[in-house]
C-alpha positions in Angstrom: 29.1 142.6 108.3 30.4 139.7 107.3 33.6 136.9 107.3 34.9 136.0 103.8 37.5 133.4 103.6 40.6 134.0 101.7 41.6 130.6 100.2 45.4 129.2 98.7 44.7 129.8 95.3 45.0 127.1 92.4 48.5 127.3 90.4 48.3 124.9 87.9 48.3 121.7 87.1 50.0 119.2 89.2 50.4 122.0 91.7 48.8 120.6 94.9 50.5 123.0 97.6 52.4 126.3 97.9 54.9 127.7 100.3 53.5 130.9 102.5 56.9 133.7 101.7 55.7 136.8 103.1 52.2 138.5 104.8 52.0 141.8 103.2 48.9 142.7 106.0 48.4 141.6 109.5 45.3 141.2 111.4 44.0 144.7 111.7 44.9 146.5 108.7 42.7 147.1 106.2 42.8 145.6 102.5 41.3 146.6 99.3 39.9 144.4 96.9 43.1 142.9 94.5 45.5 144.6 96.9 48.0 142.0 97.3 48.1 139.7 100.8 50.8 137.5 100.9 53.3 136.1 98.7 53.8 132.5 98.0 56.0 130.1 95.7 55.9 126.6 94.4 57.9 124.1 92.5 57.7 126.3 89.8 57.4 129.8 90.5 56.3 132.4 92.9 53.3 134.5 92.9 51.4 136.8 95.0 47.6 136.1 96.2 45.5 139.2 96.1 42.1 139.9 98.2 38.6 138.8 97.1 37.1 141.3 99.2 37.7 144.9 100.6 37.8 145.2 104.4 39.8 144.6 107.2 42.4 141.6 107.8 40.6 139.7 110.7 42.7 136.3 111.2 45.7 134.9 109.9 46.0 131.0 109.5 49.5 130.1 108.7 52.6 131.4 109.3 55.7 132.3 107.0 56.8 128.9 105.2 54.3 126.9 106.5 53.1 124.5 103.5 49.8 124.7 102.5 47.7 123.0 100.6 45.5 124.1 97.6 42.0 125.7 98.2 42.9 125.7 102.2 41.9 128.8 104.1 44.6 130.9 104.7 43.2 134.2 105.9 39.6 135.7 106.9 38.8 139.3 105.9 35.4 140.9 107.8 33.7 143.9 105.3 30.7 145.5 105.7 30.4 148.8 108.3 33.7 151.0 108.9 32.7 151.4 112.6 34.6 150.0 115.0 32.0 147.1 116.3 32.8 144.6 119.0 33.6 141.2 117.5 32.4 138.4 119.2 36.1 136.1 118.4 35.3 133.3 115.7 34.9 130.1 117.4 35.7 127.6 115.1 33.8 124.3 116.1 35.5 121.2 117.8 36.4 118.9 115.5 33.5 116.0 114.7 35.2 112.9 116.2 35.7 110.2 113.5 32.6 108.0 113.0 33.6 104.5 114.0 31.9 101.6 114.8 31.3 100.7 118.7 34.8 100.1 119.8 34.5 96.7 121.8 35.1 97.4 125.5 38.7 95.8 125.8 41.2 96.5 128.6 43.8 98.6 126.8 47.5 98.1 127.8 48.8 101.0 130.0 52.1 100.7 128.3 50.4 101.4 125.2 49.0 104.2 125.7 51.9 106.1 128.1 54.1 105.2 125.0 52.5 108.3 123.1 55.0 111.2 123.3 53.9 113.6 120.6 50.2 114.1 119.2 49.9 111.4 116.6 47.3 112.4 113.9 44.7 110.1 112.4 43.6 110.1 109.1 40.2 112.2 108.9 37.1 110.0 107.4 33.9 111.6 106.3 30.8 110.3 106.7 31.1 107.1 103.8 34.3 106.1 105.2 36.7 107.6 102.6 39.7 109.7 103.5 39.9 113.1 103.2 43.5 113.1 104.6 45.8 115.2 102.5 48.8 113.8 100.2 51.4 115.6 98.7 52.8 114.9 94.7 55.8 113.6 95.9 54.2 110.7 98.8 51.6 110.1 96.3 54.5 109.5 93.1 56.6 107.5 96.1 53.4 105.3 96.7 52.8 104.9 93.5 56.2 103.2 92.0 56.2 101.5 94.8 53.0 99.8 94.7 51.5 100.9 97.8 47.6 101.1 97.6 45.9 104.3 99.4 44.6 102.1 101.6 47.6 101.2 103.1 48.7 104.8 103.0 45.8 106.2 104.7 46.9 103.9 107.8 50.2 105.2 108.0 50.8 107.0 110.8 51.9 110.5 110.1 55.2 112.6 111.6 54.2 115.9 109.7 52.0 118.7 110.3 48.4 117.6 111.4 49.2 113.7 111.1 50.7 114.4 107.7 52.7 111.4 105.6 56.1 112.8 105.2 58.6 111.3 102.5 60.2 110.1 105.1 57.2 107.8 107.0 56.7 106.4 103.6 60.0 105.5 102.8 60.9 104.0 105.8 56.9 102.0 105.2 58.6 100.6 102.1 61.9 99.8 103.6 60.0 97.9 106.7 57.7 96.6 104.2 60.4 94.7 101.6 62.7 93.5 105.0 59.3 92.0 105.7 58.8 93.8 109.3 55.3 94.2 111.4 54.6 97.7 111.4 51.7 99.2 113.5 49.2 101.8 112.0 47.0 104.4 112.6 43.7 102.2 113.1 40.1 103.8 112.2 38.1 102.0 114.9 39.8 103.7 118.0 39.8 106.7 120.1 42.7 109.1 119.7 43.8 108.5 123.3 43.8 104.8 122.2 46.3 104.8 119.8 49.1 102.8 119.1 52.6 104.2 117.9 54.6 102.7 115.1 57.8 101.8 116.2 60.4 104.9 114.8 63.7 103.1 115.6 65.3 103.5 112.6 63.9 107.7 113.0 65.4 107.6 116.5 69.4 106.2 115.2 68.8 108.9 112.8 68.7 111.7 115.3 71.5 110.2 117.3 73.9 110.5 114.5 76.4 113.2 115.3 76.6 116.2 113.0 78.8 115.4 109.9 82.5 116.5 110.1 84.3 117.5 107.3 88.1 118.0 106.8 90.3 119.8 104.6 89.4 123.4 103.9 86.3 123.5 102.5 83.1 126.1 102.0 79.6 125.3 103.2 76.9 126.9 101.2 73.2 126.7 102.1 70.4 126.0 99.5 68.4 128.2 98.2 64.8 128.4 98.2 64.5 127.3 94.3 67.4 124.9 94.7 65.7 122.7 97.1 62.3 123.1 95.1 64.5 121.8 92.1 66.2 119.2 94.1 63.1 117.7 95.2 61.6 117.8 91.8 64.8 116.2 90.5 64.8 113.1 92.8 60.9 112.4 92.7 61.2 112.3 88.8 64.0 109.8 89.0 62.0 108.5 91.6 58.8 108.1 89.4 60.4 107.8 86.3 62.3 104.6 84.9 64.3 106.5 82.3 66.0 105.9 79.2 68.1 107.8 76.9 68.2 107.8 73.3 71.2 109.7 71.2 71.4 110.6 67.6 73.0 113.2 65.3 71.7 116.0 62.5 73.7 117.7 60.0 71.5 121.0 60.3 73.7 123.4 58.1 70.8 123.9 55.7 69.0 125.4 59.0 72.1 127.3 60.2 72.8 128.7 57.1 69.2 129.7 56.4 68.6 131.7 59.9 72.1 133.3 58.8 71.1 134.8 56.1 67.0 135.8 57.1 67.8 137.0 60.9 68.5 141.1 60.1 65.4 140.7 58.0 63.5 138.6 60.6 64.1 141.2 63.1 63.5 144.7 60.9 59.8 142.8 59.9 59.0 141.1 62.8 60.4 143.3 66.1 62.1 139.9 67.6 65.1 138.1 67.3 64.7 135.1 65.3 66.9 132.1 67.4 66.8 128.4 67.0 64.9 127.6 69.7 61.5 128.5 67.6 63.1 126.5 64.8 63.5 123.5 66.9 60.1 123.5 69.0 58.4 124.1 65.2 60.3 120.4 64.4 59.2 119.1 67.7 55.6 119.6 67.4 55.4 118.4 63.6 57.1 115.1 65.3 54.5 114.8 68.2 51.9 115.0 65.7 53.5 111.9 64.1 53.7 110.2 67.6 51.2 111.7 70.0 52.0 109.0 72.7 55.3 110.8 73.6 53.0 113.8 74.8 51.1 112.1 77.4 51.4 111.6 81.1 50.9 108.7 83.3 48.2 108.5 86.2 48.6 104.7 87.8 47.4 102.2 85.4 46.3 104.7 82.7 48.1 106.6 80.2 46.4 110.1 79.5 47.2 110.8 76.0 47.4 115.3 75.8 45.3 116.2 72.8 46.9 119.8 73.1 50.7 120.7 72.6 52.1 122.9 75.1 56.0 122.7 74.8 58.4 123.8 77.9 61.2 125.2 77.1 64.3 125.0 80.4 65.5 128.6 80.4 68.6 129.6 82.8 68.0 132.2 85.3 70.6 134.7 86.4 71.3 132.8 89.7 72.3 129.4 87.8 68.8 128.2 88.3 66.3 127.0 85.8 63.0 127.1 85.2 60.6 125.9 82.4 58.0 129.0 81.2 55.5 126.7 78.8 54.5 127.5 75.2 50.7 126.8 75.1 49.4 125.7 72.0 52.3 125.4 70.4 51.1 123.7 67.5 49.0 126.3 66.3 51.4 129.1 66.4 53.8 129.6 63.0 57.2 130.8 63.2 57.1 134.1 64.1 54.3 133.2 67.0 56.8 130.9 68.5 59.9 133.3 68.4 57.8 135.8 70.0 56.6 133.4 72.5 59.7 131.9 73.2 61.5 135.5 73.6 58.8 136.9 76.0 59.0 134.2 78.2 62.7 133.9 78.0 62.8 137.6 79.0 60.1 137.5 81.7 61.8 134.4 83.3 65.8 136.1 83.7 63.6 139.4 84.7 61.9 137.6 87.1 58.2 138.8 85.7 56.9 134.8 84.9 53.0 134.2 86.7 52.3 131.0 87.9 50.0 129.8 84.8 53.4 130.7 82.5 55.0 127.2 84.3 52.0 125.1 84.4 50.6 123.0 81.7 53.9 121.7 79.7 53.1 118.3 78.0 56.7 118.1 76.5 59.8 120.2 77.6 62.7 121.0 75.4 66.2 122.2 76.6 69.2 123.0 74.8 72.2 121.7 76.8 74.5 123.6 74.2 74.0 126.9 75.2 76.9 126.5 77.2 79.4 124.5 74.7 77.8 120.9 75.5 77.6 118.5 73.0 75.0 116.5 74.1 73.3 116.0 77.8 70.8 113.8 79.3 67.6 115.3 80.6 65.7 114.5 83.2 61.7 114.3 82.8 59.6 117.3 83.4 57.0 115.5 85.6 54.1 114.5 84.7 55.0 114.4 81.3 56.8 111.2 79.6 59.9 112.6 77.5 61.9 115.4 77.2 64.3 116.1 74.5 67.6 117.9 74.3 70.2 119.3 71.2 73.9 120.2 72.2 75.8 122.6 70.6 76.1 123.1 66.6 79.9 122.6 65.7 81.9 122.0 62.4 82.8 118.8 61.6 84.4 117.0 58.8 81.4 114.2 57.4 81.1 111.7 55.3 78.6 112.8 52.2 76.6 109.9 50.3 75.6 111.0 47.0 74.3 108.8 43.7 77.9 109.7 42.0 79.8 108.7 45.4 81.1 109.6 48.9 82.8 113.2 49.5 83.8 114.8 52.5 82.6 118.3 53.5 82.6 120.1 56.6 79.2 120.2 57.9 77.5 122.0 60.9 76.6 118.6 63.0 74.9 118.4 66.0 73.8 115.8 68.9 70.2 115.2 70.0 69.3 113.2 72.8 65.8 112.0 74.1 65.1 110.8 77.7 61.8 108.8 78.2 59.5 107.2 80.4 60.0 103.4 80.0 56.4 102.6 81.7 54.6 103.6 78.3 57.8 104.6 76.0 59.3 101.6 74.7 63.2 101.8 72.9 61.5 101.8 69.7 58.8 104.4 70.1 62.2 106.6 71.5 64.5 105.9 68.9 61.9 106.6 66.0 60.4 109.9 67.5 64.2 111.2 67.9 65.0 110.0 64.4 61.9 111.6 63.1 63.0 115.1 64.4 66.9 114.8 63.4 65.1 113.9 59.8 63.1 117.1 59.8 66.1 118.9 61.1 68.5 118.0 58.7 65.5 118.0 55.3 65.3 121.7 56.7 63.9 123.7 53.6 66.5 126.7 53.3 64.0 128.2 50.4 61.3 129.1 52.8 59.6 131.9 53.9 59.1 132.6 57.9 
């Protein structure tokens, strides 16, 4: 017989943690191997976590939506003999106390230590003194912009689960810190019994504030699941991100009229709709070649430059949601590889059959604001990455036509690009000529060629 830990399962890239939906088993019941456990969900998607090992469900760690963090044990399954044995319970061992130095024998003030209401958690050190405390994207993007070193944040004393820093300990840190208050932390040198608690006055007027009133007739409607997910994501890119929009024009008609007149074709050939999404990620991916700095991401003071291409494309779900399915490799796919790609994962995302790895990976994202009759939009970065680029819809407009024998006007089908960009590493110029690159490729558009 033995105990095999069942452990949160790595998503992705950037993933770091994952929401516990539902336990499909209970302590007790039996599981096969790949027989699904539980269900979970991220920022990005949800998924289901399947057994490593056939047996019997012996303990569950976490509750429904508790947040856990990646490679954490979440469940234990006991295999081995089908006869019902008598299990001495698994004792898990007391936690080592935190090696310190001799604390020096100093009378401690009662007040002090009567002051502790609720179990504050300190940071957990390993043997050479570094932290193994857990941080999540968000307090560690938060931390970052704002110049706070871990070392400081490992001494902030946590309000979350298991001494946890919440985004709201360290935003309330950085508001203390720039007003210039004292603020108390968790030291490393003391006993748990011994420790201090940061003042939480602004916390405390928080939860004295009476329930907001609103008049008029109006309708209350709770969040969704994905809606907060996206809402979070939203403000921590904002958050992380100094961004800056560029905005120019194309006059694709050469494209338009060209996917007129090969689509019926396209499809009888290949099986798949030929749209112009494909046709615009092909352009995007020729440009990134041109400027690979524009598909990088940013980790402190160093820029990681992304040798591979792996474009995200914003699709709307049913719900008014969206979510951003990834085209890996998208550089060395041709035209028909990308419309394929780009309908499958369309499909699978308003069907809801995406897997996690579908999400993960994106080094540039590309959404097309004018799928629903806007002309131009501006995006907000896909974190990690460093730009994100977005057309609006293709309308007929009268234009001014330069030619060697003079100016004409023809109607023309014009459209509006825009390009939002991390400022850190993407400078005005970089932007501007990256966009101006693809509207050129967009409007030089060879209406001869074969897909």
């Amino acid at each position: 017989m033995a105990i095999v830990d069942l452990v949160m399962p790595k998503l992705g890239e950037s993933i770091m943690e994952a929401t516990i939906l539902k336990w499909h088993k209970q302590p007790g019941d039996a599981v096969k191997m790949d027989e699904t456990v539980l269900e979970i969900a991220t920022d990005k998607v949800d998924s289901e976590v399947p057994s490593t090992a056939e047996g019997t469900i012996q303990e569950i760690l976490y509750n429904v939506n508790d947040v856990v963090p990646i490679g954490s044990v979440i469940a234990r399954i006991k295999t081995g003999a089908a006869e019902t044995v008598a299990v001495t319970p698994v004792v898990t061992p007391p936690a080592k106390e935190t090696v310190s130095p001799p604390v020096t024998e100093k009378p401690i003030a009662v007040e002090t230590i009567q002051s502790v209401s609720t179990p504050v958690h300190q940071p957990v050190y390993n043997s050479n003194g570094s932290s193994n405390r857990f941080y999540s994207p968000l307090v560690l993007n938060i931390a970052a912009s704002e110049g706070v070193s871990l070392s400081e944040l490992e001494k902030i004393a946590g309000t979350g689960n298991e001494g946890r820093v919440t985004k709201k300990d360290i935003l309330q840190y950085v508001s203390e810190k720039k007003q210039g208050k004292s603020v108390s932390f968790v030291p490393q040198a003391v006993s748990q019994s011994e420790v201090p608690v940061r003042r939480e006055t602004s916390m405390a007027t928080t939860q004295q504030t009476p329930l907001t009133t609103y008049s008029g007739n109006v309708e209350i409607i709770e969040m969704d699941r994905m809606r907060k997910l996206i809402a979070d994501h939203m403000v921590r890119s904002k958050h992380t991100s100094p961004h800056v929009t560029s905005f120019t024009e194309a006059d694709v008609t050469n494209l338009v009229m060209w996917r007129d007149k090969v689509k019926n074709d396209f499809e009888k050939r290949e099986g798949t709709k030929i749209t112009f999404t494909p046709l615009f990620i092909e352009v995007i991916v020729r440009c990134i070649k041109k400027f690979p700095l524009v598909n990088s991401s940013v980790e402190g003071d160093k820029i990681i430059i992304k040798k591979d291409i792996n474009i995200g494309m914003a699709t709307a779900l049913q719900n008014g949601n969206l979510i951003v399915p990834v085209i890996k490799g998208a550089d060395q796919l041709n035209l028909v590889g990308l419309a394929k790609q780009v309908n499958n994962l369309a499909d699978n995302a308003r069907n809801g059959r995406l897997k996690a790895d579908d999400t993960q990976g994106g080094t540039f994202t590309f959404t097309n604001v004018g799928t629903f009759g806007s002309l131009m939009g501006t995006p907000i970065i896909n974190q990690p990455q460093v730009a994100i680029l977005a057309v609006g819809a293709i309308k007929k407009r009268p234009v001014v036509i330069e030619t060697p024998h003079g100016d004409s006007i023809a109607i023309r089908h014009m459209m509006y690009l825009s390009l939002s960009y991390d400022h850190r590493i993407v400078d005005g110029s970089l932007g501007a000529t990256f966009l101006t690159a693809v509207a050129n490729e967009l409007e030089n558009f060879n209406g001869e060629r074969d897909f």
